[in-house]
Every structure is written in C-alpha cells, then in structure tokens.
C-alpha positions as CSV (number, residue, x, y, z in Angstrom):
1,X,-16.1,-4.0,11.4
2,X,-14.4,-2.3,8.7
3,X,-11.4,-0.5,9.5
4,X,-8.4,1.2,7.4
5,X,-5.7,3.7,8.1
6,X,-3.1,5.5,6.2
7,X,0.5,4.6,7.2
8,X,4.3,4.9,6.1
9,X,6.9,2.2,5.8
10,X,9.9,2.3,8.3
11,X,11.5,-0.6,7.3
12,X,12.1,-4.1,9.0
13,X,13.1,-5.5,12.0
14,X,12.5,-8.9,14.6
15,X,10.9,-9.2,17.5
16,X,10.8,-12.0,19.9
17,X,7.6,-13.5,21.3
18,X,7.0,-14.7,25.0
19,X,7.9,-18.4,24.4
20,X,11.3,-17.0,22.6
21,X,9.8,-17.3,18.7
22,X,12.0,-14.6,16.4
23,X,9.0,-12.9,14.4
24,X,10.2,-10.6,11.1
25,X,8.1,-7.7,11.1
26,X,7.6,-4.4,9.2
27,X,7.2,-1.2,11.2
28,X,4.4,1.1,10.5
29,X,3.7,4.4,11.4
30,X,0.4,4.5,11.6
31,X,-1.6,8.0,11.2
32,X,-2.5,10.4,12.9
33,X,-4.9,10.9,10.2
34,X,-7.4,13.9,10.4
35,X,-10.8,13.8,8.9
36,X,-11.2,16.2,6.3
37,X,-14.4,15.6,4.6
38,X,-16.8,12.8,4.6
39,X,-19.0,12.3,1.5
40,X,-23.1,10.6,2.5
41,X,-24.7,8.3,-0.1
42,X,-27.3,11.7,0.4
43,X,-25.1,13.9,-1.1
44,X,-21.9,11.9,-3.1
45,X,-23.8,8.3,-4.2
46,X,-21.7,6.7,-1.4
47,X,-20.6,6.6,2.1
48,X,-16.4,7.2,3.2
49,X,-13.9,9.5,4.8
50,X,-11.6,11.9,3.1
51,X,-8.7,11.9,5.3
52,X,-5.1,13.4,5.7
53,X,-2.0,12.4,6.7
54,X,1.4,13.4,6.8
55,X,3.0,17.6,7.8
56,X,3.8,19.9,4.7
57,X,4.6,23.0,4.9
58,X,1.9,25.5,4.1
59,X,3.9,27.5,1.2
60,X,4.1,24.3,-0.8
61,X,0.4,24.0,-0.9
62,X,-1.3,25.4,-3.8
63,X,-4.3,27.6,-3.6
64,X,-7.2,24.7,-4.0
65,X,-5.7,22.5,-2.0
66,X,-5.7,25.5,0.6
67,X,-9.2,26.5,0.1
68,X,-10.1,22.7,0.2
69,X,-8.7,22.5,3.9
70,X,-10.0,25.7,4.8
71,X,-13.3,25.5,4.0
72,X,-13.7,22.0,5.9
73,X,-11.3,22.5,8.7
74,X,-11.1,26.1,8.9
75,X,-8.8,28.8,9.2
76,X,-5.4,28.1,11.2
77,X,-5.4,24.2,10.4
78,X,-2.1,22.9,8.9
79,X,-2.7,21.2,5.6
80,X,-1.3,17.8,5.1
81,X,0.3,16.3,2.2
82,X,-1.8,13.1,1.2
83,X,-5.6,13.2,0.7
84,X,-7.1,9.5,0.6
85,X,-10.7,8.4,0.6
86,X,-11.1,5.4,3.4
87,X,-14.3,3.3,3.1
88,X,-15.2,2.3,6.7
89,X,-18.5,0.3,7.9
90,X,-19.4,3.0,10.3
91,X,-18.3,6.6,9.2
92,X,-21.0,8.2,10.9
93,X,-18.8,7.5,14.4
94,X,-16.4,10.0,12.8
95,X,-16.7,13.9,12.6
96,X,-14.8,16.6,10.3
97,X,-11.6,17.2,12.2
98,X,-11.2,14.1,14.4
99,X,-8.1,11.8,14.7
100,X,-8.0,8.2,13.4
101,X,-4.8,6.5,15.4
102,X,-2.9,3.3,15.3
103,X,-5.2,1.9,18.1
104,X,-7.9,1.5,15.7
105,X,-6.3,-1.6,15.1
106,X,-5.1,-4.8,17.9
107,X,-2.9,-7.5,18.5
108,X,-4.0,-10.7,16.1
109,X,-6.1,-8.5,13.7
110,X,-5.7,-9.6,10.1
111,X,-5.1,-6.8,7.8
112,X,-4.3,-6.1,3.5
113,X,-1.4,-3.8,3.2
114,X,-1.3,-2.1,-0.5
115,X,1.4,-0.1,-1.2
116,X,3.6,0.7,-4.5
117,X,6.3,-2.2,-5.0
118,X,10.0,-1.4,-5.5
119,X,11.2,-0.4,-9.1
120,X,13.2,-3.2,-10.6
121,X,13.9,-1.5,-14.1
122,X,14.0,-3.5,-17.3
123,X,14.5,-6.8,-16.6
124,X,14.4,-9.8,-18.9
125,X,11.9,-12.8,-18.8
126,X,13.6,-15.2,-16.5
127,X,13.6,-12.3,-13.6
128,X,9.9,-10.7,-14.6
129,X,8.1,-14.2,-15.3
130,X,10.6,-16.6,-13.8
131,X,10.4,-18.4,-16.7
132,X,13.4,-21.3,-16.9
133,X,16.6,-20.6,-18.5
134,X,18.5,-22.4,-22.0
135,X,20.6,-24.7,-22.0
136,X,24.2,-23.4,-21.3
137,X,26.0,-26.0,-23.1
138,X,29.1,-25.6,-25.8
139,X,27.1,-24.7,-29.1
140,X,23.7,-23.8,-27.3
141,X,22.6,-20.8,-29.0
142,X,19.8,-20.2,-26.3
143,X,20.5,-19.1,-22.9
144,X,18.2,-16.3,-21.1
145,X,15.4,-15.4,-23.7
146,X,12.0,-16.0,-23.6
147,X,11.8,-18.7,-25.8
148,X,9.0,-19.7,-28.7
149,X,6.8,-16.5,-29.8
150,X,3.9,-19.2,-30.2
151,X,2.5,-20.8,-33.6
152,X,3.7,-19.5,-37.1
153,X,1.2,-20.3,-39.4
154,X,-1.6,-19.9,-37.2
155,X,-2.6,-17.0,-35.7
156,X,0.6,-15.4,-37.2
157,X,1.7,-13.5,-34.9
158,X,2.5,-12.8,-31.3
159,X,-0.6,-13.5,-28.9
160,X,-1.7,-10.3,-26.4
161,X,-0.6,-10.8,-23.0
162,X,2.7,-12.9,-24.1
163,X,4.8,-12.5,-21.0
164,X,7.9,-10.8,-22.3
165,X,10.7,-8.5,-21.1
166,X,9.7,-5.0,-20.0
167,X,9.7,-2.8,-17.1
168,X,9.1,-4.8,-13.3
169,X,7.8,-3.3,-10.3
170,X,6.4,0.2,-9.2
171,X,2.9,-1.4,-9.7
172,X,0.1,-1.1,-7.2
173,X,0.4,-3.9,-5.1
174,X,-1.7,-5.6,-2.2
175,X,-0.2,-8.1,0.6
176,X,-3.4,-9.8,2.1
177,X,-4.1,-11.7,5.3
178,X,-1.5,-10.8,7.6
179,X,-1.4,-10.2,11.2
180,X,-0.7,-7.3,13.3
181,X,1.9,-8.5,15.8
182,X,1.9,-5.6,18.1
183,X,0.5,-1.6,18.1
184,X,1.6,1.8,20.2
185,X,-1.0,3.9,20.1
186,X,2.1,6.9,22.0
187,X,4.2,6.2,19.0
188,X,1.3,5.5,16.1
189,X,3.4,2.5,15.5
190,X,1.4,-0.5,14.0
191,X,4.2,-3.6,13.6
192,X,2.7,-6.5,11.3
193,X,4.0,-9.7,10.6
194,X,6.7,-10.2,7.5
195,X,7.4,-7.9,4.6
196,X,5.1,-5.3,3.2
197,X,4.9,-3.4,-0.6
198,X,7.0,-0.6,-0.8
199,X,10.4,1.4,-0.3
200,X,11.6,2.8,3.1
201,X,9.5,6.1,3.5
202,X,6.7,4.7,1.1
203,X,3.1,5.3,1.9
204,X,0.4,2.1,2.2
205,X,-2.7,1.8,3.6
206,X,-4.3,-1.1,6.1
207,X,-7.4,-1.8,5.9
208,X,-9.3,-5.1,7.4
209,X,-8.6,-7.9,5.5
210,X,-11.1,-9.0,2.6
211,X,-10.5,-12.5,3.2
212,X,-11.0,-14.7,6.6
C-alpha cells in the first residue's frame, strides 16, 4: 500500500539498538495532517488528497486561502500553512477533515524522503562536480578550475550541459530506500535511518518507497 505524509526536519541524533548497535537517525515530526479536499478521477482526471499541515495564525491567511478552508472544512476550522496534494493507493479510506498521523507508517518500512537541500552558494567546480584539482607545483598555472572547455575547431564552442561553476544546493531533492527505525504516534515523531534533505525546520514528505 501506498502511503505518504507531510513532515518537518528536527535535526539528528543516535539511538542505540537492542544488541548495543549506535544508529544515526533524523527526527521527524510527522503530521497531524488534516484532509482538506480530495479530488476523484470523476471530477479532477485523477485520484489524491489535498492535505494540511502545520498552525498559522488566521490573520496571515489571505482571503482565498480562507474561503478555500471554509468551504471544505467549514466555519471555525484553523487554517494551516502548507497545502500538498498526497497520492495514496486507497484515498477513498479517507474523508474531508480526518487526521493522517505518524502511525501510518512502522518500524522496518522503507520510505523516499524529498525535501529542499541546503544552500551552498556559488561554489567552484571541484566542490559542485567534484571534479579533480591542478597541479599545485612551482610554475603550475592551473590549480582549481574546471579545466578544458572541450574541442576548438569543432563544434566551436562550449557544449550544453558543461558542468561548470554556478550556484549548488536549494534544489528539490529525493533520499530513497531508507528505513524507518522507530515511530510515536503521542509525539507524531517518525525517526528514520541516516541523514535526510533539508535544513533544521525544513518541510519533506515520506512517502513509500518507489524501489524494493
């Protein structure tokens, strides 16, 4: 079975298994995400969940956003600051208003995490690509660059998709097949195995894992 959730990044920490294995793992809290709208293959072309997660307060919505959640949720319902479609296998199961929580998941289920990788700035070739560095002896007039542009004479000029020095990071990014170590459903907490995309406080969403 399908199943996703919308969670944020609390950062890093270890925990120890019962035959005394340290595991790195990345904290997760995990919804609760409320069920705003669901679109039908009858109605939208397709079948998924619009859901919401996260508290704002209500003065910092703007007037579509509030007539969005009224007119699905009612009158009296906070709004909440992300809106993300979810594509599950089953959204019939799950009605306008209802909670999806951490304990949709379980220990040993493999998940993708995509989130928005850290920022790095302009950074030259050897950090972007990882491409090797010059010779650094006396009278070497090559140290850090990219090296050769590619062939003079023919084509005459720079090929598309040369990798070159630009800006790295803040890209969409997607960390497949890992395992969920451990979940509290109390806390939402979902804790998966090694590092995930994304700065302390960043938003990412698990969903099953497309390979097995």
């Amino acid at each position: 079975m399908k199943k996703a959730i919308i969670a944020k990044k609390l950062g890093m920490t270890q925990i120890f298994e019962e035959n005394g294995t340290v595991v790195p793992v990345t904290v997760l809290e995990a919804g609760p995400c409320v069920v705003v709208q669901k679109k039908t293959v009858e109605k939208d072309g397709y079948s998924a969940l619009q859901v919401g997660f996260g508290e704002i307060r209500e003065k910092l919505v703007n007037k579509p956003e509030k007539g969005h959640f009224i007119a699905h949720l009612g009158t009296g319902t906070a709004p909440k600051r992300v809106l993300k479609e979810l594509k599950l296998d089953d959204c019939d199961q799950f009605e306008v208003g209802a909670e999806i929580k951490a304990d949709m998941f379980e220990k040993g289920d493999l998940v993708d995490v995509t989130g928005t990788s850290k920022g790095k700035g302009f950074q030259g070739a050897i950090k972007r690509h990882n491409m090797h560095r010059g010779p650094m002896t006396h009278g070497s007039k090559y140290h850090r660059g990219h090296g050769s542009m590619g062939p003079g004479t023919t084509p005459g000029k720079v090929r598309k998709g040369k990798k070159l020095p630009g800006h790295m990071g803040a890209r969409k990014t997607t960390i497949q097949n890992i395992e969920v170590v451990r979940t509290d459903a109390e806390k939402n907490l979902i804790l998966v195995r090694g590092a995930v995309p994304g700065i302390k406080g960043a938003l990412v969403t698990i969903k099953s894992t497309v390979k097995v």
